[in-house]
ROMAR-62752 format. One record per residue: x, y, z of N, C-alpha, C, O in turn. Coordinates in steps of 0.001 Angstrom, whole numbers, plus 500000, padded with zeros to 6 digits. Atoms other than C-alpha are relative to their C-alpha. Layout:
% residues N
XYZXYZXYZXYZ;...
//
This chain:
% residues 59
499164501187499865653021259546252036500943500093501200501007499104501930;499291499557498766655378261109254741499016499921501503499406499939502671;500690500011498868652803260959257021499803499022500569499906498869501787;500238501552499674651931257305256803501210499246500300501294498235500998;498855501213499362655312256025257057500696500666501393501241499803502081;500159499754498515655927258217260441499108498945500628499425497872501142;500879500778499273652832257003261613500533498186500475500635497643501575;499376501100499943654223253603260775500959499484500214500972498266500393;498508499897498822657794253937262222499075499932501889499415499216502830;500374499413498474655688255156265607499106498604500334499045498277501519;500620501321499672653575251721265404501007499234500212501173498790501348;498595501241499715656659249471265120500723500432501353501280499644502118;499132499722498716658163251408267910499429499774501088500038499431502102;501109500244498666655159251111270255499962498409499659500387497836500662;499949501394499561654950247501269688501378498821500279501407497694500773;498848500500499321658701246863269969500029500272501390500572499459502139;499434499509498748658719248792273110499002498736501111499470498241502136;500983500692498863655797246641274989500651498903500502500932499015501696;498982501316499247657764243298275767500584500565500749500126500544501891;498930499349498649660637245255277637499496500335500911499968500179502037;500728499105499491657905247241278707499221499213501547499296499509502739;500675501213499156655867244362280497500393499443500695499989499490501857;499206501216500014658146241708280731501393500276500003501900499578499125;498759499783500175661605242866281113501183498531500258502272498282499741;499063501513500115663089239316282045500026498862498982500906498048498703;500421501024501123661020237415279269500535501032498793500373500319497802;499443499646500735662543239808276942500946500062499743501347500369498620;498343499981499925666076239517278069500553498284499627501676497970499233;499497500910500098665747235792277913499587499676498818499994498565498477;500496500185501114663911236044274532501386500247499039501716499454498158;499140499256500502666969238384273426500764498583499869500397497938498886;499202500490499194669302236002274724500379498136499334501326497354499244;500113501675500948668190232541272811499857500401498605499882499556497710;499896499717501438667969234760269689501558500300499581501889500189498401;498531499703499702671551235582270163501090498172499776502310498064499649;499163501341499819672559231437270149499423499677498715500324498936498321;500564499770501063670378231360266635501301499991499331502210500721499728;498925499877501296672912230548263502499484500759498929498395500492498422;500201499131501211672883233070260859498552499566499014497424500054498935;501485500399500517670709230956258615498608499795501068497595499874500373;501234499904499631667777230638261350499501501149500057498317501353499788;500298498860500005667890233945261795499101500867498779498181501684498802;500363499525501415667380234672258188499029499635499665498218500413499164;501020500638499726665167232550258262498337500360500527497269500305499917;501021499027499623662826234267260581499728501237499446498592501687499299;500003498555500717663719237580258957499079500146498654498429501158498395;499934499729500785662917236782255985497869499273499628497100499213498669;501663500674499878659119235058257042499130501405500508497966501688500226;501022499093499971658360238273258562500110500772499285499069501387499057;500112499323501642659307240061255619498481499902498905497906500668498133;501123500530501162656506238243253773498788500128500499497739500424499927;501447499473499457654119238589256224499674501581499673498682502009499083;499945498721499783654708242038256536499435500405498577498687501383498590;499974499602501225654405242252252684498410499384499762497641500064499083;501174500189500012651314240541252835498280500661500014497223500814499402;500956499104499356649707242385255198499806501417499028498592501617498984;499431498683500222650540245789253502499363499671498409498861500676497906;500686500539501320649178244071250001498413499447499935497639499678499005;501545500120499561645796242753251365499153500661500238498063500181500550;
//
């Protein structure tokens, strides 16, 4: 079980890192309009990829 959720920390980190990685201006201006976002949209999104995420991981 320790193994898989490394593994799976080290996936989330490699696919957070690629935008900056690529795209360092489309990520700053991505940042940047998520930042003007009111609490509830935010949550909003948070809480959609939550479900995906839970989806995925259940399928």
């Amino acid at each position: 079980m320790p193994d898989a959720l490394v593994m799976a920390l080290g996936l989330v980190l490699i696919i957070e890192g690629l935008l900056p990685f690529v795209a360092p201006g489309l990520w700053r201006e991505s940042l940047a309009r998520l930042a003007r976002l009111q609490d509830g949209q935010i949550r909003f999104v948070a809480l959609g990829a939550i479900l995906i995420g839970l989806l995925l991981i259940l399928v």
